[in-house]
C-alpha positions as CSV (number, residue, x, y, z in Angstrom):
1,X,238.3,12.1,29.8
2,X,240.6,9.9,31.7
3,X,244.3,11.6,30.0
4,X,245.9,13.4,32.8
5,X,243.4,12.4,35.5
6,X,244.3,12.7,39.2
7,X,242.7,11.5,42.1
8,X,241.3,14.3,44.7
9,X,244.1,13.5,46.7
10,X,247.0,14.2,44.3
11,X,244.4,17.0,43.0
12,X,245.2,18.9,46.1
13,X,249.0,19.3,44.9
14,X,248.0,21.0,41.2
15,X,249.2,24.3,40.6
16,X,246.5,25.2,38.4
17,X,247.8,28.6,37.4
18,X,247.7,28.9,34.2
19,X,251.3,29.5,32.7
20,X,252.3,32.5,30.5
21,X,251.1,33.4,26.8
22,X,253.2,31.9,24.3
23,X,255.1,34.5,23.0
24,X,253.9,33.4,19.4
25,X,250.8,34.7,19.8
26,X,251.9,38.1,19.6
27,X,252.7,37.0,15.3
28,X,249.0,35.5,15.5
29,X,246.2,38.2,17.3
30,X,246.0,41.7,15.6
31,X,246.0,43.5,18.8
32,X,243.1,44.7,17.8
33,X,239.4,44.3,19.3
34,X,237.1,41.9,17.2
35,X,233.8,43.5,17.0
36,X,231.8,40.3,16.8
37,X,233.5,37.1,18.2
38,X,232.2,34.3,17.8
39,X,231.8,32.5,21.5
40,X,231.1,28.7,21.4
41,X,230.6,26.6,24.4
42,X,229.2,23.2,25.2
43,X,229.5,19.2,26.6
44,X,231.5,16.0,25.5
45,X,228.1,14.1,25.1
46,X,224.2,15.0,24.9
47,X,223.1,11.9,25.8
48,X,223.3,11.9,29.4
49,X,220.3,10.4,31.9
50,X,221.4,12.9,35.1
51,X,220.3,15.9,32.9
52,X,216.9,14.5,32.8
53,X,214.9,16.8,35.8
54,X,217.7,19.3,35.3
55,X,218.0,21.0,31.8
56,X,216.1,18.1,30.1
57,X,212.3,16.8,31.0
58,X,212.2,14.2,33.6
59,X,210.9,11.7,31.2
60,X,213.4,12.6,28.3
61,X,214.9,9.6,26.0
62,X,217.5,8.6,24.0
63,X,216.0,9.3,21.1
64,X,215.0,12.9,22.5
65,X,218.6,14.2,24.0
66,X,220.1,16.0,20.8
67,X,217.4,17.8,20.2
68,X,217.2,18.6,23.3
69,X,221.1,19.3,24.1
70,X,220.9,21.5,20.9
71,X,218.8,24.0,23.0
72,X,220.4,24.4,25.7
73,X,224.0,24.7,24.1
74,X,225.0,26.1,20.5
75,X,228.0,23.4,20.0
76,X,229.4,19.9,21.0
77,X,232.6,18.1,21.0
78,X,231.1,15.5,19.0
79,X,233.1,12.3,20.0
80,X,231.1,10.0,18.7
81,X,233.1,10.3,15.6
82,X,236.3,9.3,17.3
83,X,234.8,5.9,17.0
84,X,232.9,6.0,13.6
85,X,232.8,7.8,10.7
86,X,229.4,9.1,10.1
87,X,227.4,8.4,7.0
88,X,224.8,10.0,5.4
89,X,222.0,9.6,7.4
90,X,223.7,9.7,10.6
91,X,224.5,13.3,8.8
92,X,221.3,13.5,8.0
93,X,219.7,13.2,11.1
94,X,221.7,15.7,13.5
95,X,220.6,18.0,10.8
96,X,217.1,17.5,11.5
97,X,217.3,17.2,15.4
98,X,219.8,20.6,15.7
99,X,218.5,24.0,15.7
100,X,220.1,26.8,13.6
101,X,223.3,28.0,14.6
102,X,224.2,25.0,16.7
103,X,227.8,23.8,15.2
104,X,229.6,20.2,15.8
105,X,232.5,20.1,16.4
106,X,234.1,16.5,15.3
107,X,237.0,14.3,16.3
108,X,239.2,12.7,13.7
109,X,238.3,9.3,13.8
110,X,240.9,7.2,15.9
111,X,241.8,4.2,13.3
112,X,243.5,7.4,11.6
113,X,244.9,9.0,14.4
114,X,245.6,6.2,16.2
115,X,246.0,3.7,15.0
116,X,247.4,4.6,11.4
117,X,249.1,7.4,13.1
118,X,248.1,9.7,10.0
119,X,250.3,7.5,7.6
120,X,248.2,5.2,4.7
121,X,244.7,7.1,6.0
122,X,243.8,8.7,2.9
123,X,240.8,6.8,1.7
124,X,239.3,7.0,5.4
125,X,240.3,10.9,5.6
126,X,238.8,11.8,2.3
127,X,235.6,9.9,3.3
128,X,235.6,11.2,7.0
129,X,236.4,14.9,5.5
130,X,233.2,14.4,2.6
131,X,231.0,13.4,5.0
132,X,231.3,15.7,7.6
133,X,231.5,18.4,5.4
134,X,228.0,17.9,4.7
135,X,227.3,19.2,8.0
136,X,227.5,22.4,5.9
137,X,226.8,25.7,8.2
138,X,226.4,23.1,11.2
139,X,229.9,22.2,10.9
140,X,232.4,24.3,13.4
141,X,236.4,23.4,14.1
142,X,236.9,19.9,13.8
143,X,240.1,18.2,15.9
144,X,242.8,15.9,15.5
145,X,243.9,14.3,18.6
146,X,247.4,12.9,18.2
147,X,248.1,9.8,20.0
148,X,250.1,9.8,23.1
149,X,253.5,8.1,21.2
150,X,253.2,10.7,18.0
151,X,255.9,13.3,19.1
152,X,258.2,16.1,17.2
153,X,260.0,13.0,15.5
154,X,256.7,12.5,13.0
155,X,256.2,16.6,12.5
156,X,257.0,15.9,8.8
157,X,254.0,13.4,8.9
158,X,251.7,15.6,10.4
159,X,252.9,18.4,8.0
160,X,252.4,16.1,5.0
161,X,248.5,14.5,6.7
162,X,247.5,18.8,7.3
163,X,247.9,19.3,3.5
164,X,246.2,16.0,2.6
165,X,243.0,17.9,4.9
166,X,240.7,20.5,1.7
167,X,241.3,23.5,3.0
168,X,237.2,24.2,3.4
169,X,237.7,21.8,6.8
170,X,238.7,24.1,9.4
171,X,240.3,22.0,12.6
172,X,242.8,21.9,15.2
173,X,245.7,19.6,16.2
174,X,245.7,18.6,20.2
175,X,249.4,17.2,21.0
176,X,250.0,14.8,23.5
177,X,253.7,14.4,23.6
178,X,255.9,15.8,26.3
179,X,258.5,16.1,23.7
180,X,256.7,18.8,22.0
181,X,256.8,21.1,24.7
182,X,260.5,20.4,26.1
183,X,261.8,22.2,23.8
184,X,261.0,25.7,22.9
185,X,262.4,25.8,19.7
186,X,260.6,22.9,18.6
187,X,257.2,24.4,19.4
188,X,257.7,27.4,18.1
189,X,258.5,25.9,14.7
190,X,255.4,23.7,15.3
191,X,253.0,26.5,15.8
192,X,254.3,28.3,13.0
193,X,253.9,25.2,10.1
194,X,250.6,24.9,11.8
195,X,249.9,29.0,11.4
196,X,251.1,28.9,7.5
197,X,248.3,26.7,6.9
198,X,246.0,28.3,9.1
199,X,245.5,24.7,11.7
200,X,244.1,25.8,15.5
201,X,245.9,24.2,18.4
202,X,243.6,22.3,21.1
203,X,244.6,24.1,25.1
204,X,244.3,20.7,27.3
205,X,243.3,21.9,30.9
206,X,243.9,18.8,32.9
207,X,245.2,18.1,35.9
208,X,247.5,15.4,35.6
209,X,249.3,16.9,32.8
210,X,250.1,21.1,32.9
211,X,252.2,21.0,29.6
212,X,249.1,20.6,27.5
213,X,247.6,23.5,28.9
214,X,250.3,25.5,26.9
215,X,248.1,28.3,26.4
216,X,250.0,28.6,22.7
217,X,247.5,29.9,19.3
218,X,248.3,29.4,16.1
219,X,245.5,30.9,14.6
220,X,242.6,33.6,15.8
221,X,240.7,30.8,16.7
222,X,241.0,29.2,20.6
223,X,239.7,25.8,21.4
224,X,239.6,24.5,24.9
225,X,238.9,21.4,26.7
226,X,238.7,21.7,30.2
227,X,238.5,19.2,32.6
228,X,237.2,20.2,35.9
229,X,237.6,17.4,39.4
230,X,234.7,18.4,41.0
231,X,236.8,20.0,43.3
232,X,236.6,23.8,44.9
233,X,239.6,25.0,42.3
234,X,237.7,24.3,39.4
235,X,236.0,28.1,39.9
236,X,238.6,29.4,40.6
237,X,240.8,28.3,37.7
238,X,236.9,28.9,35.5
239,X,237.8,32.6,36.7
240,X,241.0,32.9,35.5
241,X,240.3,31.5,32.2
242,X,237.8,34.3,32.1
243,X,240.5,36.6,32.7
244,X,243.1,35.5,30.1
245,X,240.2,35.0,27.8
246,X,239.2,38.5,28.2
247,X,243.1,39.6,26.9
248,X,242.5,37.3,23.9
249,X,239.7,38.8,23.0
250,X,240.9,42.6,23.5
251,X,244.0,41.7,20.9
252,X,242.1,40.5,18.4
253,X,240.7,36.5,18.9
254,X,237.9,36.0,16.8
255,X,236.4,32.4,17.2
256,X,236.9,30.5,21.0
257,X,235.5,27.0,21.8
258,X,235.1,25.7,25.3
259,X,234.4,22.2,26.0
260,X,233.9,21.2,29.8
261,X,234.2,17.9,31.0
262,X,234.0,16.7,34.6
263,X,234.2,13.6,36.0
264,X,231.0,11.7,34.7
265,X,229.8,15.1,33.1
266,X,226.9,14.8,35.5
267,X,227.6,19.0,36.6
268,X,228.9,19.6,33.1
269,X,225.9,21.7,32.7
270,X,226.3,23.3,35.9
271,X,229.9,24.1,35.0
272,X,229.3,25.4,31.6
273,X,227.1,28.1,32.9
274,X,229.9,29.0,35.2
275,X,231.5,29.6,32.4
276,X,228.9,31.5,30.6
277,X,227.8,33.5,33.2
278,X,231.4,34.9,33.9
279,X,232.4,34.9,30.3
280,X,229.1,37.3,29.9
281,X,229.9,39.6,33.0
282,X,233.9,40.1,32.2
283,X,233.5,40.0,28.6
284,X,230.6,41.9,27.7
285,X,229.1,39.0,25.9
286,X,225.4,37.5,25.6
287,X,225.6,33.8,25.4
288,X,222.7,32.3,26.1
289,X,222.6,30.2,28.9
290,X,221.3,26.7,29.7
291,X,217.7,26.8,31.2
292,X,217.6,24.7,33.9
293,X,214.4,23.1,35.2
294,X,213.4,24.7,39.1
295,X,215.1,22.7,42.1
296,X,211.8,22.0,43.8
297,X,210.6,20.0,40.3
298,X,213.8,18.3,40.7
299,X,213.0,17.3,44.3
300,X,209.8,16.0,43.1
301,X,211.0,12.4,42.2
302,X,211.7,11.6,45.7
């Protein structure tokens, strides 16, 4: 992910410290303990040739990585549809290659978000919607990813695109726009049009850009794309996520979504079970972890 990406240099002037619950939140979580949350957490991509030797076999291929991926992780930010609307076999494939209980998770495609800007997209929504929706039980939140330019001006647009969505596709809306968050009023009236229809908000942990992280739910469902720097502060801010994620989940968040990207996502795995392990210890959870291949098979190749 390249939005709000640093250099190590400037990396080492982030405050990291994640900023204060929106105060909104309080009209969103019960306050009340769910009994069985539902804890999601995965990669950007599956198809990645560094895994191989490390939670894939050394002599994986292309062909072989979502299967693959699928057992080491239970969901992915599935990009891939940023680019191209799926069709049926496309569909009908990931189906196949996908264990039980694994859930994507896909991206509105970009000629509607993008470059339509959610206006005259209606034929390519309802077709994108359809088709993914055939995912069926493997289909978790979906998310809309507003372009960089689309700010508070064009809320009345994104109202009008949200209720345009059927209301069987469950997604969240990742803003982009300083403008949204200059202005607290402005939010607030944002997350509450996107409560009354029961829309997510995407948290944006990045470096370059701490307004995104705006740790701000408008629904009992969190989703969270972190972007680590390969950099020692990315367990320590993994730790305090744990920490605020822990509140969430004591006042009544039912669903979360992690997705960790880092650099080239070649320690993505490594860092997603970071975040399992902790998430497991703080939280009294049982994610499963990935499995990953032992170091001195690694060593072998050399």
């Amino acid at each position: 992910m390249d939005f709000g990406k640093l250099s190590k240099f400037d990396v080492e002037r982030v405050d990291f410290t994640l900023s204060q619950d929106n105060a909104f939140n309080l009209e969103v979580l019960t306050g009340t303990k769910s009994t069985k949350p539902k804890i999601w957490i995965g990669c950007p991509i599956w198809a990645n040739k560094d895994w191989n030797g490390k939670i894939y076999p050394f002599n994986a291929k292309n062909q072989d990585y979502l299967s693959l991926y699928a057992k080491q992780f239970n969901t992915i930010e599935l990009n891939v549809t940023h680019y191209q609307i799926p069709n049926e076999e496309t569909i009908n494939r990931w189906l196949t290659e996908t264990e039980n209980g694994f859930l994507f998770c896909p991206k509105f495609p970009q000629v509607i978000s993008h470059d339509k800007q959610l206006q005259n997209a209606q034929e390519l929504s309802q077709l994108f919607c359809n088709n993914i929706l055939s995912l069926g039980d493997k289909l978790g939140s979906s998310f809309l990813q507003l372009v960089p330019q689309f700010g508070p001006r064009q809320l009345s647009i994104l109202e009008k695109y949200i209720q345009s969505i059927p209301q069987s596709l469950k997604f969240s809306v990742e803003f982009r726009n300083e403008d949204w968050f200059k202005n607290p009023t402005i939010w607030q009236n944002t997350l509450q049009m996107l409560k009354s229809y029961q829309v997510g908000t995407v948290i944006t942990d990045v470096a370059g850009r701490r307004d995104v992280c705006h740790q701000s739910l408008s629904t009992t469902t969190a989703m969270i794309r972190w972007v680590g720097n390969e950099h020692p502060s990315d367990y320590k801010r993994i730790d305090e996520w744990v920490q605020r994620i822990k509140q969430w989940l004591d006042n009544g968040l039912e669903e979360l979504y992690i997705f960790v990207h880092i650099c080239e996502n070649t320690i993505a795995p490594e860092m997603a079970n970071y975040w399992i392990q902790e998430l497991n210890l703080h939280c009294n959870l049982e994610i499963n972890p990935p499995k990953f291949l032992p170091k001195i098979e690694q060593m072998s190749l050399f």
